[in-house]
Structures are given as structure tokens and as C-alpha cells.
VMD Tcl script that builds the backbone (N, CA, C; Angstrom):
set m [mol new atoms 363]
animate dup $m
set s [atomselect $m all]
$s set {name element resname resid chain x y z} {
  {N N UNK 1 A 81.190 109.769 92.641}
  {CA C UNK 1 A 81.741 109.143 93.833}
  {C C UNK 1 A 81.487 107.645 93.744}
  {N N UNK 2 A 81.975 107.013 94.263}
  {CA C UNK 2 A 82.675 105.101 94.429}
  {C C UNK 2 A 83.074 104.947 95.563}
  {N N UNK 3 A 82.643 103.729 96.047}
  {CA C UNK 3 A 83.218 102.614 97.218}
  {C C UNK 3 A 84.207 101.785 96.505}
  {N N UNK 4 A 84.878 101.781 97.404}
  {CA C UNK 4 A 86.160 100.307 97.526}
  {C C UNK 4 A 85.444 99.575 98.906}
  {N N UNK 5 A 85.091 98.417 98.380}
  {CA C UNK 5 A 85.316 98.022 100.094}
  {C C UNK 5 A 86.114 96.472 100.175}
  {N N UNK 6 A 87.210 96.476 101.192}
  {CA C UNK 6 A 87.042 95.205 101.765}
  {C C UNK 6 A 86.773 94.752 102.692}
  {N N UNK 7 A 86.626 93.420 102.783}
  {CA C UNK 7 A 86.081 92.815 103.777}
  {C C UNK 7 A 86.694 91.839 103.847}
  {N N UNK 8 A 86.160 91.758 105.348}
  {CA C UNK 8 A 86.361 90.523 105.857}
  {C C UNK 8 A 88.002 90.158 105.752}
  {N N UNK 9 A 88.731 91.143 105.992}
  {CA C UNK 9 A 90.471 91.062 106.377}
  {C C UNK 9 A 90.520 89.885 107.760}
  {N N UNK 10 A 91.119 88.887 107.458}
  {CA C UNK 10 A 91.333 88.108 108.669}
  {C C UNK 10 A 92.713 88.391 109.470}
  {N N UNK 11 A 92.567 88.144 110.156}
  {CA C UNK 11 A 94.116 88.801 111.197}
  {C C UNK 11 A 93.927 88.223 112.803}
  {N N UNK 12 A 95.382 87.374 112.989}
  {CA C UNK 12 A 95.511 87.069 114.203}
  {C C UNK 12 A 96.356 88.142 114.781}
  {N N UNK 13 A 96.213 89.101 115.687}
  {CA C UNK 13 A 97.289 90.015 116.703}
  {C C UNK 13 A 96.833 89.947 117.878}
  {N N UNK 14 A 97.627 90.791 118.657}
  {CA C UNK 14 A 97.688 90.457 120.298}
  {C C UNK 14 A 97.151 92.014 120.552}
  {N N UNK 15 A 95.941 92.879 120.947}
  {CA C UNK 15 A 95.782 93.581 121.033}
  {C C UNK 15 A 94.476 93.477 122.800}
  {N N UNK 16 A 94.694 94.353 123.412}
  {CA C UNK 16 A 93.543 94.229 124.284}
  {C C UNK 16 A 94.547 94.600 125.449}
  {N N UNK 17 A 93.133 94.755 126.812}
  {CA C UNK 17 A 93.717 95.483 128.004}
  {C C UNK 17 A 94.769 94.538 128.906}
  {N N UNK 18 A 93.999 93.383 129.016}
  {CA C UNK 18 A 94.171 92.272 129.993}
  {C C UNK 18 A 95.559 91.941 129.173}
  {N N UNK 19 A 96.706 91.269 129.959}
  {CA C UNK 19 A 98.109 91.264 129.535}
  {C C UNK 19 A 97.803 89.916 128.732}
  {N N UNK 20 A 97.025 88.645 129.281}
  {CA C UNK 20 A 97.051 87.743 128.541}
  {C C UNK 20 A 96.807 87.798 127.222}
  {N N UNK 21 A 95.748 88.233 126.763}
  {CA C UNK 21 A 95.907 89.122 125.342}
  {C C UNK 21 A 96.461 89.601 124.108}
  {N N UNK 22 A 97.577 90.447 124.943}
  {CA C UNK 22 A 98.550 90.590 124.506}
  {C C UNK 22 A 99.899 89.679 124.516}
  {N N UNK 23 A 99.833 88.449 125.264}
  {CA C UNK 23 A 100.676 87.658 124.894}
  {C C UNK 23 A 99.904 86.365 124.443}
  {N N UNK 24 A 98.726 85.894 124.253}
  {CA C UNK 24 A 98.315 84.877 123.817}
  {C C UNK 24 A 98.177 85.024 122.257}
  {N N UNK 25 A 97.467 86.614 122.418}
  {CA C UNK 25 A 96.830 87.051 121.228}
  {C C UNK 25 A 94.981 86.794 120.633}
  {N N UNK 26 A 94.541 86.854 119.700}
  {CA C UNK 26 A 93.477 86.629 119.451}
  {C C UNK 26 A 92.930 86.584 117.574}
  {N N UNK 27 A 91.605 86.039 117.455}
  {CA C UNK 27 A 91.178 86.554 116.368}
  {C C UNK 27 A 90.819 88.065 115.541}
  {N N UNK 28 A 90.996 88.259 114.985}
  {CA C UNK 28 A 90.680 89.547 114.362}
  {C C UNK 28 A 89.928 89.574 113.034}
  {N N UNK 29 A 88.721 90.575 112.952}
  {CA C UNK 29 A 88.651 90.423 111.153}
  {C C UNK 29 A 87.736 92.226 111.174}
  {N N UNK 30 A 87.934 92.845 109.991}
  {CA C UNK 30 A 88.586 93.967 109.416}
  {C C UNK 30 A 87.704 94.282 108.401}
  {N N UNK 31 A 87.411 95.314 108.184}
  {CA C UNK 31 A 86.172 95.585 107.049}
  {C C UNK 31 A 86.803 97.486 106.839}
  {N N UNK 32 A 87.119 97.684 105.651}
  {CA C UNK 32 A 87.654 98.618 105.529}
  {C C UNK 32 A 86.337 99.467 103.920}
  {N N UNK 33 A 85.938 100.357 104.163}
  {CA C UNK 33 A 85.368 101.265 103.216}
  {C C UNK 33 A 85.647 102.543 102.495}
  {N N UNK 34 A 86.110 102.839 101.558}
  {CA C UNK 34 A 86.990 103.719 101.368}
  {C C UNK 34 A 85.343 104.660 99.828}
  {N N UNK 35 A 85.451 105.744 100.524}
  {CA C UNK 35 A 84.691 106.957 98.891}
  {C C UNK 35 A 85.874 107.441 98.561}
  {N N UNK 36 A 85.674 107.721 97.148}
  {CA C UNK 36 A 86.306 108.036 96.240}
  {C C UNK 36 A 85.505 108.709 94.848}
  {N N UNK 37 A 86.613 109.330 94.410}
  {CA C UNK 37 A 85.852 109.618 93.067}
  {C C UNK 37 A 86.458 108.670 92.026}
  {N N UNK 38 A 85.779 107.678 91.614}
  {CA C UNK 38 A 86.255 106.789 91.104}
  {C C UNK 38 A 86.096 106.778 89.405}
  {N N UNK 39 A 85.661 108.198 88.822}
  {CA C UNK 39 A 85.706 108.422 87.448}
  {C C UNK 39 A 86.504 108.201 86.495}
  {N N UNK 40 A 87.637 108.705 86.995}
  {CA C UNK 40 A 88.607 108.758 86.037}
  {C C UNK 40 A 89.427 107.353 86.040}
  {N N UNK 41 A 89.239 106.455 86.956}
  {CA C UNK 41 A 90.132 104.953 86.804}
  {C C UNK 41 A 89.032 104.008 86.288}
  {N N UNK 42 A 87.530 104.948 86.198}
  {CA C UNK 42 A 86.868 103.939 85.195}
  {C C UNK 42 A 86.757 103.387 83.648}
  {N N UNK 43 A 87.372 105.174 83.740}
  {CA C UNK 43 A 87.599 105.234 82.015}
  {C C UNK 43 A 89.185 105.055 81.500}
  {N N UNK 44 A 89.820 105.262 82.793}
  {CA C UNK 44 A 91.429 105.047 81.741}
  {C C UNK 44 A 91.896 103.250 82.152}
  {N N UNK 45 A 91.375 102.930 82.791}
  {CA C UNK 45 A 91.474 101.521 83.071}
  {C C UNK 45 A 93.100 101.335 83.877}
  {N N UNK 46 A 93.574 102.472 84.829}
  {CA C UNK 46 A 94.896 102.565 85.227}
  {C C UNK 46 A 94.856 102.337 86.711}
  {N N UNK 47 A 95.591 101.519 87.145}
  {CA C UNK 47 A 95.410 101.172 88.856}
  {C C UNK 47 A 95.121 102.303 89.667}
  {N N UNK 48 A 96.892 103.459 89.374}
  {CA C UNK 48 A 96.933 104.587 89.714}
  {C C UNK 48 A 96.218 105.391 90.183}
  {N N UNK 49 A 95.034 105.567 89.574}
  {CA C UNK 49 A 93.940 106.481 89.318}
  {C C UNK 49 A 92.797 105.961 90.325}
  {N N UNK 50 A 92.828 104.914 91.370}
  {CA C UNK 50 A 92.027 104.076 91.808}
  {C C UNK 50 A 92.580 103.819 93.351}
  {N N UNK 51 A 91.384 103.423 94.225}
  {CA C UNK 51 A 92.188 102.737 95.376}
  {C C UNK 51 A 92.170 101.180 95.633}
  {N N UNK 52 A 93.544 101.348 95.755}
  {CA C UNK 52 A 94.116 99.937 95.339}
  {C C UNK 52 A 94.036 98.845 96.373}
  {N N UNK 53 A 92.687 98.068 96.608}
  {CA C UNK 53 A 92.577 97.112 98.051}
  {C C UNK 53 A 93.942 96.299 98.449}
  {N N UNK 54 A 94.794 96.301 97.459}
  {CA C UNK 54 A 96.195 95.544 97.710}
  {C C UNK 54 A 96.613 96.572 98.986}
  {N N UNK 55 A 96.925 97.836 98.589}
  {CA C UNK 55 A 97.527 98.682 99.346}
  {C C UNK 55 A 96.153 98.936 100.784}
  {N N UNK 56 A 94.825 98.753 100.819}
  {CA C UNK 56 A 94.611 98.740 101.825}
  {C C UNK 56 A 94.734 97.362 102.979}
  {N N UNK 57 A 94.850 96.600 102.165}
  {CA C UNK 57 A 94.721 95.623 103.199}
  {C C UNK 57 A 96.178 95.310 103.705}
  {N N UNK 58 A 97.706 95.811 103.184}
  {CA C UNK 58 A 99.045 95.782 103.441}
  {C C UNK 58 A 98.762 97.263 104.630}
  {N N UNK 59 A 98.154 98.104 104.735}
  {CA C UNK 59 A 98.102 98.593 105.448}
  {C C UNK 59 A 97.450 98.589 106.756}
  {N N UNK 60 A 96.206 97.292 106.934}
  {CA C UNK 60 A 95.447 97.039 107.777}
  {C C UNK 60 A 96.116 96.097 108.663}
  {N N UNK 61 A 97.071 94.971 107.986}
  {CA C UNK 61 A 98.023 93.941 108.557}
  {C C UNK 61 A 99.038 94.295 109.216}
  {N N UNK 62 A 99.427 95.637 108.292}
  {CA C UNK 62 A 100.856 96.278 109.523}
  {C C UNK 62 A 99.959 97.184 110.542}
  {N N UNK 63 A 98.993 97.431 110.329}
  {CA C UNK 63 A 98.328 98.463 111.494}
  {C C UNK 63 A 98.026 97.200 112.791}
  {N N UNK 64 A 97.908 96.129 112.134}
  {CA C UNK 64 A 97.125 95.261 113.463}
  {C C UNK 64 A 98.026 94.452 114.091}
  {N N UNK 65 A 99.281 94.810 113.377}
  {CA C UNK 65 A 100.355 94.025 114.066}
  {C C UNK 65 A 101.067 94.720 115.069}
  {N N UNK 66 A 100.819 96.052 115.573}
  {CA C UNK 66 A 101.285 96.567 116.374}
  {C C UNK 66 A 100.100 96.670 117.363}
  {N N UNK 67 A 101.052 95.975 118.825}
  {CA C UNK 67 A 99.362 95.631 119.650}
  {C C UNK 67 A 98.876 97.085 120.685}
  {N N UNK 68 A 97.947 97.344 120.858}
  {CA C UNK 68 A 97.338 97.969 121.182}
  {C C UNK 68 A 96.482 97.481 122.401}
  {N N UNK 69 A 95.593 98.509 123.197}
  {CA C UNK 69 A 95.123 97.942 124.300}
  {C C UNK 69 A 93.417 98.039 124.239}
  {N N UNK 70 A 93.462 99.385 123.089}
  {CA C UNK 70 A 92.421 99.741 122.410}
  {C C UNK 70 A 91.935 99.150 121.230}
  {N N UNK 71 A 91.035 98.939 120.304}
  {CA C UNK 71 A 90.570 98.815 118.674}
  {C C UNK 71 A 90.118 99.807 118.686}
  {N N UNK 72 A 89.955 100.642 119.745}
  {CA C UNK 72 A 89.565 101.887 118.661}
  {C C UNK 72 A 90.920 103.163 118.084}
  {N N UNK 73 A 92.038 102.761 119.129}
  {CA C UNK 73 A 93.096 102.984 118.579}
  {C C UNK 73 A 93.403 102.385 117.605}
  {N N UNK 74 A 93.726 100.634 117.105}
  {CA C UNK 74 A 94.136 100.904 116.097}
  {C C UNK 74 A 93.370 100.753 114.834}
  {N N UNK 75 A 91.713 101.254 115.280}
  {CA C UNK 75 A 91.006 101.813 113.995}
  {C C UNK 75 A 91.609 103.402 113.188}
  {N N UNK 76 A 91.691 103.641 114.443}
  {CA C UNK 76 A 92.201 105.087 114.435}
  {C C UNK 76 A 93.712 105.140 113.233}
  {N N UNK 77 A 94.751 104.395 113.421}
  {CA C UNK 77 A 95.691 104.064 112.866}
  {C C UNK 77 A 95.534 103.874 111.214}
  {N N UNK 78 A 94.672 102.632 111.405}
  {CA C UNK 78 A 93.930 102.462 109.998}
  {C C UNK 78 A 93.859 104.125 108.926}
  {N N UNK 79 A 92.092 104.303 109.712}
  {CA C UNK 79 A 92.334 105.722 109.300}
  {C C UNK 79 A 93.565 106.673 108.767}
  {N N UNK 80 A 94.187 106.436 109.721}
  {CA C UNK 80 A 94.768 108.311 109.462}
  {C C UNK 80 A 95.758 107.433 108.234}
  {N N UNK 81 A 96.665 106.300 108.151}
  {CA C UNK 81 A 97.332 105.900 107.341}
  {C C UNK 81 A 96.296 105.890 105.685}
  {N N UNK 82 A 95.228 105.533 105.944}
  {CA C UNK 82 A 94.631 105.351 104.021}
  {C C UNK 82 A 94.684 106.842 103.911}
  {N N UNK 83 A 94.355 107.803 104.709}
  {CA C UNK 83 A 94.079 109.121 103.874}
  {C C UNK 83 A 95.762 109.730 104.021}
  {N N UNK 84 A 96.529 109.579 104.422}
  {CA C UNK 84 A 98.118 109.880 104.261}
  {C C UNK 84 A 98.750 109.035 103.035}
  {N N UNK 85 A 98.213 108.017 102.653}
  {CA C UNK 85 A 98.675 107.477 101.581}
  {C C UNK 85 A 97.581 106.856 100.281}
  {N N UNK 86 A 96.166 107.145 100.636}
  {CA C UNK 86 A 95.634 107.257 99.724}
  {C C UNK 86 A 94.771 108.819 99.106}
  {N N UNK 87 A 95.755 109.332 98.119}
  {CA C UNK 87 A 95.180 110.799 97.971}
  {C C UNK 87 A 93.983 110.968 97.292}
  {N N UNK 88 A 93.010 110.369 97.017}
  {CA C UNK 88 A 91.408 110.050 96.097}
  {C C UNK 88 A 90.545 109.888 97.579}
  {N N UNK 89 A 91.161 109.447 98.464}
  {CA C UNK 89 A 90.359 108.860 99.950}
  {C C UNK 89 A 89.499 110.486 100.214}
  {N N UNK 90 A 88.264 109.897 99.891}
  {CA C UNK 90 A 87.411 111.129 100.521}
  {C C UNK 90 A 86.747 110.632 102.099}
  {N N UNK 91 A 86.230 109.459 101.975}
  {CA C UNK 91 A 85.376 109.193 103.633}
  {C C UNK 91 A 85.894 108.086 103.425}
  {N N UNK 92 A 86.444 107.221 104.637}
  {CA C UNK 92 A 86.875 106.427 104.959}
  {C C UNK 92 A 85.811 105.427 106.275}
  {N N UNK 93 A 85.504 104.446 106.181}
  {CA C UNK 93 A 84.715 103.563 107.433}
  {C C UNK 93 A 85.629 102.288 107.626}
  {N N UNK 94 A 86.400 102.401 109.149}
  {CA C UNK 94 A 86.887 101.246 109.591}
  {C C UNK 94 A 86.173 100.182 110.447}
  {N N UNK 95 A 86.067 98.844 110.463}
  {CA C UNK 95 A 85.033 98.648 111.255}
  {C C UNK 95 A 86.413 97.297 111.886}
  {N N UNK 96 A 86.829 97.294 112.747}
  {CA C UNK 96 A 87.498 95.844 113.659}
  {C C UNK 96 A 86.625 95.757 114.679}
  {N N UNK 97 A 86.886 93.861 114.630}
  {CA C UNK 97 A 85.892 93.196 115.113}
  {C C UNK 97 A 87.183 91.919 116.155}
  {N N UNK 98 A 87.091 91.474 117.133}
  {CA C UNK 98 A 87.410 90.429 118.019}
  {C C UNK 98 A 86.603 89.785 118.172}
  {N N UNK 99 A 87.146 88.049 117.326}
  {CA C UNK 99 A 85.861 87.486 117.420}
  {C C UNK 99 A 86.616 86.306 118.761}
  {N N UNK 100 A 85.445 85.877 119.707}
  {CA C UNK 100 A 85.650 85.704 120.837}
  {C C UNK 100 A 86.121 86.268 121.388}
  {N N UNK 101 A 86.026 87.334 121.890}
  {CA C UNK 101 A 86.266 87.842 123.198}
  {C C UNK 101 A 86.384 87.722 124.222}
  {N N UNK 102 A 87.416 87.791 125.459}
  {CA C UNK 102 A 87.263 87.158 126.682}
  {C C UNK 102 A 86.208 87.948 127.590}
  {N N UNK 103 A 85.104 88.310 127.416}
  {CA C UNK 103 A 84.213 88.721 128.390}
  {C C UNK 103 A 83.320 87.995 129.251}
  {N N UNK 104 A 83.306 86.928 129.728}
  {CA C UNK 104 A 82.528 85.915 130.269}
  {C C UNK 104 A 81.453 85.913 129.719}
  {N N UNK 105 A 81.233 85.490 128.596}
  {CA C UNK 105 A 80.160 84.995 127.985}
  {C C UNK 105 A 80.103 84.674 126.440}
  {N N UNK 106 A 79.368 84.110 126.094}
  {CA C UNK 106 A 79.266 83.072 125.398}
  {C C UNK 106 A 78.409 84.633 123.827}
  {N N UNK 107 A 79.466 85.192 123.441}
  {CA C UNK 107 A 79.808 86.557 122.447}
  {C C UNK 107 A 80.578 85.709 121.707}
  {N N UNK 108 A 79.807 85.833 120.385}
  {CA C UNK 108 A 80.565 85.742 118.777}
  {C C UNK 108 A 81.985 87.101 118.750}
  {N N UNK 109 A 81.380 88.227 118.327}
  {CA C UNK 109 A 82.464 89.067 118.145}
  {C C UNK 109 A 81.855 90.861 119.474}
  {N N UNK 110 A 82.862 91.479 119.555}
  {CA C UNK 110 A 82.896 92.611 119.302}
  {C C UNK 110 A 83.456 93.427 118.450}
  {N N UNK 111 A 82.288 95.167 117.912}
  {CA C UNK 111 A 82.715 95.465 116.845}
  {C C UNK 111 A 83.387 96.998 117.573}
  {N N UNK 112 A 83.835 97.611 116.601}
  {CA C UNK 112 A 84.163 99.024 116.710}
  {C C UNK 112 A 84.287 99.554 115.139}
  {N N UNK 113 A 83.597 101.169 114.957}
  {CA C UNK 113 A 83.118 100.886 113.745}
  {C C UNK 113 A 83.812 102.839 114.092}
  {N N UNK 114 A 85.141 103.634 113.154}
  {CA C UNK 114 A 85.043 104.333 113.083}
  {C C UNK 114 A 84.925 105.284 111.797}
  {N N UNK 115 A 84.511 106.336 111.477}
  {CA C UNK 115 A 83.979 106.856 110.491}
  {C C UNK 115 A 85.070 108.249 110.344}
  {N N UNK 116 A 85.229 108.564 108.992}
  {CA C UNK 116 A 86.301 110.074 108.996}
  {C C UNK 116 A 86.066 110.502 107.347}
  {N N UNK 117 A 86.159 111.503 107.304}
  {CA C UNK 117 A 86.234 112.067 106.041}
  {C C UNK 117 A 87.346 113.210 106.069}
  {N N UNK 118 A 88.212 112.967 104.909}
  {CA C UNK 118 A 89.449 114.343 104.442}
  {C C UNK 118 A 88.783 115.834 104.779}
  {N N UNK 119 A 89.511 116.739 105.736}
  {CA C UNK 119 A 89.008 117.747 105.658}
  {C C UNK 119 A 88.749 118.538 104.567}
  {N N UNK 120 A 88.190 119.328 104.076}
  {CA C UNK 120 A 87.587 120.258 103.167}
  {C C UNK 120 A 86.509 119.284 102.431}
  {N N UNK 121 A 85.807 118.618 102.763}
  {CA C UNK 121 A 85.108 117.574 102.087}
  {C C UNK 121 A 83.789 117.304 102.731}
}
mol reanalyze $m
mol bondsrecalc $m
mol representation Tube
mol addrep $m
């Protein structure tokens, strides 16, 4: 078994409860962890065989571009899309973060951190 991870995906979208939010928009940044059995793309040296951070992070940008009112919805999104299109995806950890937040106070980020693994696994 193997990690992919990226980090630190930057992303401006309009996601949150309050309407301004959703039309001002905000900061975003994205930390995606993907297990795998990463044996066989060690030894044949073939993308294929591997999970490909290109394809996660094209999937984290269209997930965050559709706004939401939740992050833990569109952690959720995240999720279910890498294991529908990445077939090696054994446990998956999404973590989105809003950095400044409008909560009256003087907060770097909030996080939301969800966790999933492929059934039979």
C-alpha cells in the first residue's frame, strides 16, 4: 500500500450559507490523500497503473466550482468522484479548508476533514 497526496490545492469558489458568499465568493485550499496499492506502477514505471494527482486535482477544481452551502458536501463530492474514477483508490482523506471565514473573528481558516474507504476493503 502507497499514499498520493496533494496538497495545498488553492481555489477561489463561492460556497457557504450566508448569500454573500455565494456571490462574493472566498478563499479555498484542498488537501486530498488517496491509499493505493502502488506496486505495480513502481515497477512498470506506467502512469496508468498509478494515481494520477493531475486527475485529482482536475477533479477537486470542478468539484469546488459548483457552490455549495456546505464543505462538507462538497468534500463529500470530492470523495465519491476519486473512487468512481480512480479504480486503485482504496481510502481516500479529503480535508477543505476556508481561509478567512466570515465568523466574527479574527480565524485563519476553517477545516473539514472527511475520511472513506472502497467497500470490501
Amino acid at each position: 500500500m502507497g499514499k498520493v497526496r496533494v496538497s495545498n490545492i488553492k481555489v477561489y469558489a463561492n460556497h457557504g450559507c450566508l448569500k454573500e458568499e455565494t456571490i462574493i465568493g472566498s478563499d479555498y485550499q484542498v488537501n486530498v490523500e488517496v491509499s493505493a496499492d502502488l506496486r505495480q506502477a513502481s515497477q512498470s514505471d506506467n502512469l496508468s497503473e498509478t494515481v494520477d494527482y493531475v486527475h485529482i486535482n482536475h477533479i477537486v477544481k470542478e468539484e469546488m466550482a459548483i457552490p455549495s452551502k456546505l464543505l462538507e458536501h462538497v468534500a463529500q463530492r470530492i470523495l465519491h468522484r476519486i473512487f468512481a474514477e480512480i479504480s486503485i483508490a482504496k481510502k481516500v482523506e479529503v480535508a477543505v479548508s476556508k481561509i478567512n471565514p466570515p465568523i466574527g473573528g479574527d480565524v485563519k481558516e476553517v477545516t473539514i476533514i472527511l475520511k472513506s474507504k472502497r467497500s470490501g476493503f
